[in-house]
C-alpha atoms as an extended CHARMM CRD file, in Angstrom:
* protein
*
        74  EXT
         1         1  UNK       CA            -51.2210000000       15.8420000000       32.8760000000  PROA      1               0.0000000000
         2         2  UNK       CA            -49.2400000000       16.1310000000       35.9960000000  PROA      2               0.0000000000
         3         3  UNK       CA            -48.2930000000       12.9340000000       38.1750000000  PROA      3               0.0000000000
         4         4  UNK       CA            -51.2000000000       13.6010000000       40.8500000000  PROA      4               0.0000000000
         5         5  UNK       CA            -53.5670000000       13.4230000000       38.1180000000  PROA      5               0.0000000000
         6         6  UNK       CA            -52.0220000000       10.7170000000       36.7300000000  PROA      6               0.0000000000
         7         7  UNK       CA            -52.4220000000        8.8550000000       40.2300000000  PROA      7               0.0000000000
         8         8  UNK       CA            -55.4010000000        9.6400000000       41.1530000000  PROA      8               0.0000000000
         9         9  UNK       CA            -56.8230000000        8.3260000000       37.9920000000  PROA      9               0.0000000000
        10        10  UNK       CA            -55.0520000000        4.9820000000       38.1750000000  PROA      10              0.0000000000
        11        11  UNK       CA            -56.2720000000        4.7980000000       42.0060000000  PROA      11              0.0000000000
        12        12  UNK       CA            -59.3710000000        5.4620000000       41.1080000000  PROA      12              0.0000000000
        13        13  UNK       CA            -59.7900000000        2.8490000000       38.2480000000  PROA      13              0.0000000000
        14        14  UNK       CA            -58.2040000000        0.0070000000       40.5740000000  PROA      14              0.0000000000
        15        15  UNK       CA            -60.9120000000        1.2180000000       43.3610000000  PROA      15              0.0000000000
        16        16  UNK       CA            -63.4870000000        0.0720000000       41.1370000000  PROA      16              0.0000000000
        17        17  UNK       CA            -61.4030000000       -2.8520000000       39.6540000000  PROA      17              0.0000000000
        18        18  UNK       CA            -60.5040000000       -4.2500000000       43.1130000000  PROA      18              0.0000000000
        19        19  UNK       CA            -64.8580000000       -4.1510000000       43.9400000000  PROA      19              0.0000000000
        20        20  UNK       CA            -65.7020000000       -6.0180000000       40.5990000000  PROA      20              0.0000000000
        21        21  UNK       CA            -63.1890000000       -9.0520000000       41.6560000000  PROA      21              0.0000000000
        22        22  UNK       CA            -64.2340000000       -8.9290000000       44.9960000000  PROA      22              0.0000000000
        23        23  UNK       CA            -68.4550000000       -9.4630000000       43.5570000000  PROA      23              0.0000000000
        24        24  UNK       CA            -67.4130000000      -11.6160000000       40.7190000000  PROA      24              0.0000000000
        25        25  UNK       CA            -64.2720000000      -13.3620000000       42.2490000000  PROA      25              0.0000000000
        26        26  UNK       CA            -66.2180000000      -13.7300000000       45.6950000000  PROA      26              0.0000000000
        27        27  UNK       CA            -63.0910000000      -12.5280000000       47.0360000000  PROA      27              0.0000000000
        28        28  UNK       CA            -62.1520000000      -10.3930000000       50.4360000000  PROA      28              0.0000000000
        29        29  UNK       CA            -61.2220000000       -6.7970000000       49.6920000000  PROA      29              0.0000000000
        30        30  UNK       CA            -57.2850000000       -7.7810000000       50.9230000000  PROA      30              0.0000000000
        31        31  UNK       CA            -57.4770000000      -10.6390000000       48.1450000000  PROA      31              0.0000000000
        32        32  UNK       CA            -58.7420000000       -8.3540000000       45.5830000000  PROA      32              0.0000000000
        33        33  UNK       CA            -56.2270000000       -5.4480000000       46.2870000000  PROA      33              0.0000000000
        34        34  UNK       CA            -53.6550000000       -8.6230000000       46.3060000000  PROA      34              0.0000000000
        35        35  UNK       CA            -54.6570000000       -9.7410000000       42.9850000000  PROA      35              0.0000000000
        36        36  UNK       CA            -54.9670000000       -6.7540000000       41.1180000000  PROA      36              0.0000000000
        37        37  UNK       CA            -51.3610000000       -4.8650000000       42.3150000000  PROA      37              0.0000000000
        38        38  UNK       CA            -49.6700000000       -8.6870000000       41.3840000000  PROA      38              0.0000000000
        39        39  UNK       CA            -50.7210000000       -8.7340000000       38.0810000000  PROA      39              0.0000000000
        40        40  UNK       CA            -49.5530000000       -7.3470000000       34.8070000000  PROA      40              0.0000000000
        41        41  UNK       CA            -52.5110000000       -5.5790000000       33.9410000000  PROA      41              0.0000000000
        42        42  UNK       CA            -51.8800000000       -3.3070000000       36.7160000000  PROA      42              0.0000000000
        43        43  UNK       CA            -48.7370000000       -3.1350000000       35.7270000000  PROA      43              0.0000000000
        44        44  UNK       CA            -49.6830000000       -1.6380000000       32.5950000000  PROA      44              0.0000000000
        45        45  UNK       CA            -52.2290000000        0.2940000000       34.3790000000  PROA      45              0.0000000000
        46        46  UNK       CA            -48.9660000000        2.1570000000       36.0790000000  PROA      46              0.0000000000
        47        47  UNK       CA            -47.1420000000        2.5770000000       33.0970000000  PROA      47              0.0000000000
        48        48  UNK       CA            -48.4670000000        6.0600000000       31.6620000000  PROA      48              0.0000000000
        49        49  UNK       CA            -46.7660000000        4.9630000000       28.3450000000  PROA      49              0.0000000000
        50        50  UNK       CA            -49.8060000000        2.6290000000       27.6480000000  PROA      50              0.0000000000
        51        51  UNK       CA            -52.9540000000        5.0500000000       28.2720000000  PROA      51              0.0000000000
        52        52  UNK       CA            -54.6770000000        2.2410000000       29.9500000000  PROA      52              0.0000000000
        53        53  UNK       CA            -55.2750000000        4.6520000000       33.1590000000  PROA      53              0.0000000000
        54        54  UNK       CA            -57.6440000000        6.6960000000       30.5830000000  PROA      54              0.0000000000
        55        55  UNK       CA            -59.7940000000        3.5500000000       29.4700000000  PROA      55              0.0000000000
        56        56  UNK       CA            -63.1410000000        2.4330000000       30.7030000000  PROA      56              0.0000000000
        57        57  UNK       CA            -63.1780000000        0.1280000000       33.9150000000  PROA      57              0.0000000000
        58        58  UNK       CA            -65.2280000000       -2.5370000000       32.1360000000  PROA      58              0.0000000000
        59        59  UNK       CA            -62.2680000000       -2.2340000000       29.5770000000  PROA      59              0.0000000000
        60        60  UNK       CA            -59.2260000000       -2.8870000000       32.1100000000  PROA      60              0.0000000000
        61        61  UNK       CA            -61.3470000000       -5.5300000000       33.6740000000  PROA      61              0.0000000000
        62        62  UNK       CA            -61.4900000000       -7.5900000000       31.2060000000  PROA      62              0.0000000000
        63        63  UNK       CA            -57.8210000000       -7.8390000000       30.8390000000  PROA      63              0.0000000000
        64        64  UNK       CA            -57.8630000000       -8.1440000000       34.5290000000  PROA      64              0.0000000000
        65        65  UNK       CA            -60.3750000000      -11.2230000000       34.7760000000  PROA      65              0.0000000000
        66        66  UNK       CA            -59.0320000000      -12.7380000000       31.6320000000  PROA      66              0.0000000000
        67        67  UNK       CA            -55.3990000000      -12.8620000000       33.2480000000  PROA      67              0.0000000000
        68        68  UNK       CA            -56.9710000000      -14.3290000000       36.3320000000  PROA      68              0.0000000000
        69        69  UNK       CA            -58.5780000000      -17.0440000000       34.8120000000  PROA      69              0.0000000000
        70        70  UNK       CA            -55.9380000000      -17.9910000000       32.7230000000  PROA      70              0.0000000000
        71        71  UNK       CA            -53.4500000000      -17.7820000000       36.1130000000  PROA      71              0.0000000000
        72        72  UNK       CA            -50.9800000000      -15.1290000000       34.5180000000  PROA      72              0.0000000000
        73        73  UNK       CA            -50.6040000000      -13.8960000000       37.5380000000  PROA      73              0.0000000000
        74        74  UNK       CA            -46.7790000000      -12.8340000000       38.5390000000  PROA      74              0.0000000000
């Protein structure tokens, strides 16, 4: 897999990541974006090492949401 695919998937998954905290979350799409690039799961999401980029959205999310509940936020 080359970088640009690599990218592109990531960008893709925290498209849809950033929409389901904005519905759940009731929060703007600036707050969402802000959320989701300060927290660890997308740090993991950027790390190709993991594989996380290749899992289901629902999957990531719920790493997502359970960091923001439990304020593990960076």
């Amino acid at each position: 897999m080359t970088s640009t695919d690599f990218n592109y998937m990531k960008e893709a998954l925290a498209t849809d990541l950033a929409e389901l905290l904005s519905q759940e979350f009731n929060m703007t799409v600036t707050e969402a974006l802000d959320a989701l690039y300060g927290s660890e799961t997308y740090a993991k999401l950027s790390d190709p090492n993991t594989g996380l980029y290749f899992q289901s959205t629902q999957y990531v999310y719920s790493f997502l949401k359970n960091e923001l509940l439990t304020a593990k936020f960076s």
